[in-house]
C-alpha positions, 0 to 999 in steps of 0.5 A: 115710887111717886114718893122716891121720885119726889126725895130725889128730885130735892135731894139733887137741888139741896146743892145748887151749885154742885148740880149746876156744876155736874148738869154743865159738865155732863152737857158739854161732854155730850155737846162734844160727842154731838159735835163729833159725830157731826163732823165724822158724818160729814167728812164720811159722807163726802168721801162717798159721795165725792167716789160716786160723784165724781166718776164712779157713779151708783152702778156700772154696766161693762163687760165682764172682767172689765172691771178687774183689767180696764181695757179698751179690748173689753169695749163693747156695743151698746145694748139697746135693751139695756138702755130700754130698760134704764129708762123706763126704770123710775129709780134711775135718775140718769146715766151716760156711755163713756169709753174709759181706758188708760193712757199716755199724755205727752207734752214737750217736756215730759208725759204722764200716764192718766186715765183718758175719759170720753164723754158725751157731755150732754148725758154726763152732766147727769152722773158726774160733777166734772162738768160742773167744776170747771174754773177756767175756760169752757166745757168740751160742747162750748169749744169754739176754737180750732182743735179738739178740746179737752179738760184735764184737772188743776192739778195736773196743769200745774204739774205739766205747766199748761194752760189754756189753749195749750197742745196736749198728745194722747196716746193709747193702744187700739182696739183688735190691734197693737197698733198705738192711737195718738190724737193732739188736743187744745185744753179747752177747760181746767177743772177744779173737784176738790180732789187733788188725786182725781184731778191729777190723773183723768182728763175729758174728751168728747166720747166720738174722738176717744171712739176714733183714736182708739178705732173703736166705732161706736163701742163704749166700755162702760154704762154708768147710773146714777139713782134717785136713792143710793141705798138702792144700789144694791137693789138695782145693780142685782137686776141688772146683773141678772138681765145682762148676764147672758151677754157677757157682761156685769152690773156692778154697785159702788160698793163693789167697786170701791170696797176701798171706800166702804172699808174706810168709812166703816173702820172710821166709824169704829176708830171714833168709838174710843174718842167718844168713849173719853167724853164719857168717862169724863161724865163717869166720873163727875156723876160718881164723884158727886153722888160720893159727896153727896152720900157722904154729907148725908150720912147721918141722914141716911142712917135715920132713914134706914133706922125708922124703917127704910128699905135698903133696895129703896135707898138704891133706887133712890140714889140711882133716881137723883143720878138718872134725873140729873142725866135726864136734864143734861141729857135735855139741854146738851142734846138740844145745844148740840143738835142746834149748834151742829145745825147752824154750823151745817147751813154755813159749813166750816172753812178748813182752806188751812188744810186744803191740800190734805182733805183734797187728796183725801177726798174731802172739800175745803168747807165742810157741813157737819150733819147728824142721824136721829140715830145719832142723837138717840145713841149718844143720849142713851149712851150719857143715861147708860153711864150715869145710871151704871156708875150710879150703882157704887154709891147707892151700893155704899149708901145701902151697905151703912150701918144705922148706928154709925151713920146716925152718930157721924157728924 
């Protein structure tokens, strides 16, 4: 074996230049893969990462059948067990009451329906971004002017052209009745989450005025929680669903509520198989075009060798060796080139404001931060070795299969 390995690795140097070459072309093929999955991640991650952030969080508590039809009918009193036990529970990193229902926002002008959101600002700050992301003007709990504020998206202050300071009517269906609650609010901030959907569609009140428009006292229709580890969704949510369950009421994780969300990111993942699969077919054929050429030069070489003795199954082995050892060192230099470009570029981020206004409704920031999984880097790296030692076989196959005779008088 020492012996093969030694013949192999000379026999891969004997042409500089075509190693080089082949090295080159295998490394740029894995670089791309890399850079690739990088890429994917990123924009997968803040898919996520933006559903949960911005509304949905880790796990929510309401009533059962809140979640299929969310009405203000499905309000219920916080439970001081439940809240008892999400703070004495050291995977939960925070969470919030909100009264989260549908309604009618009225200008001058024209009305839109959106979906009203009343918070308590203190306790928001630690489940969401919103509060994080307004551009122009102040929080709710900053409001100093008179009026009952409100927040509302960029997006939908251009659509209804209303700026700070300006009158907005909300009007919802009251809890116990059908009578219609209506309130007039000041927006008192405008808020950017790079979401332009999100954005569009929910405003922000303080938690006490949706309770009063909607003469709801002090129910709420959901508990939202955020988790110190996501993965522990799951996890927590089933805890919870079997504690709560007696009251009429359901835990749910993100990944049940937003099957949506889960579905996209898994079919993306599978959707980029065959985009990786052309980097690798590029390398297919560049190890089987030069391990061609390279058999072919050395035929007369080979047919010495199988005269004086040589084991065919020990050529193979020694043709499928220069293959692995060529993949070996692309393998090296591509992985360490694509794992430290993927690095840098995901400690500046990559400015995509060109195309702002699809990645918002999509869920995606204007600046990306590509990122990989060691799971990444060893499944692309194995997947090059793979090809190289797969595609190595015709030749070594065509090599064992000469003649001694021909081969030693082909010139």
């Amino acid at each position: 074996m020492k012996t093969l390995l030694i013949l192999s690795w000379r026999n891969i140097w004997r042409n500089k230049r075509r190693t080089f070459i082949l090295v080159c072309a295998m490394m740029a093929g894995l670089v791309g893969v890399l850079l690739s999955m990088g890429l994917t991640n990123s924009w997968l991650v803040q898919i996520k990462d933006n559903a949960v952030r911005l509304f949905a969080g880790h796990i929510k508590i309401h009533a059962a059948g809140y979640h299929d039809r969310p009405s203000v009918e499905f309000a219920l009193a916080p439970t001081a067990r439940v809240t008892e036990r999400l703070g004495a529970d050291p995977r939960v990193k925070a969470w919030a009451e909100r009264v989260s229902v549908q309604a009618l926002l009225s200008t001058a002008s024209q009305s839109r329906v959106i979906n009203l959101v009343g918070i308590d600002p203190e306790a928001e700050v630690g489940v969401s971004v919103i509060l994080d992301s307004v551009q122009e003007g102040v929080p709710l709990d900053a409001w100093d002017q008179p009026g009952r504020p409100i927040l509302i998206g960029r997006r939908l202050a251009d659509r209804i052209e209303r700026g700070l300071g300006k009158k907005l009517v909300l009007m919802s269906q009251q809890s116990g009745n059908n009578e219609v609650g209506s309130g007039a609010f000041r927006i008192a901030g405008i808020f950017d989450s790079g979401n332009g959907g999100f954005d569009e569609s929910h405003v922000y009140i303080f938690k006490e005025d949706a309770q009063r428009m909607l003469a709801l006292g002090d129910r709420i229709t959901e508990t939202v929680i955020m988790l110190h580890d996501m993965e522990q969704s799951d996890l927590v949510a089933a805890e919870l669903r079997a504690m709560v369950e007696g009251d009429a009421m359901e835990a749910l994780s993100w990944r049940e509520r937003l099957p949506l969300v889960e579905k996209t990111i898994e079919m993306s993942r599978q959707m980029m198989i065959p985009y990786y699969a052309i980097f690798y077919v590029a390398m297919a054929f560049g190890i089987l075009n030069t391990l061609l050429m390279a058999i072919g030069e050395r035929t007369h070489e080979i047919g010495v060798m199988l005269a004086i003795g040589l084991n065919r199954w020990r050529l193979i082995g020694m043709i499928l060796l220069e293959s692995l050892l060529i993949a070996i060192l692309s393998v090296f230099v591509g992985a360490a080139s694509g794992w430290g470009l993927v690095a840098w570029w995901g400690a500046r981020g990559i400015d995509l404001s060109s195309m702002a206004e699809g990645l918002a409704y999509m869920g995606v920031s204007r600046i990306i931060y590509p990122s990989l999984r060691s799971a990444d880097l060893i499944g692309a790296s194995a997947a090059a070795l793979a090809v190289a030692l797969v595609f190595a076989l015709y030749p070594a196959w065509r090599a064992s299969r000469l003649a001694p005779v021909e081969a030693i008088r082909s010139d």
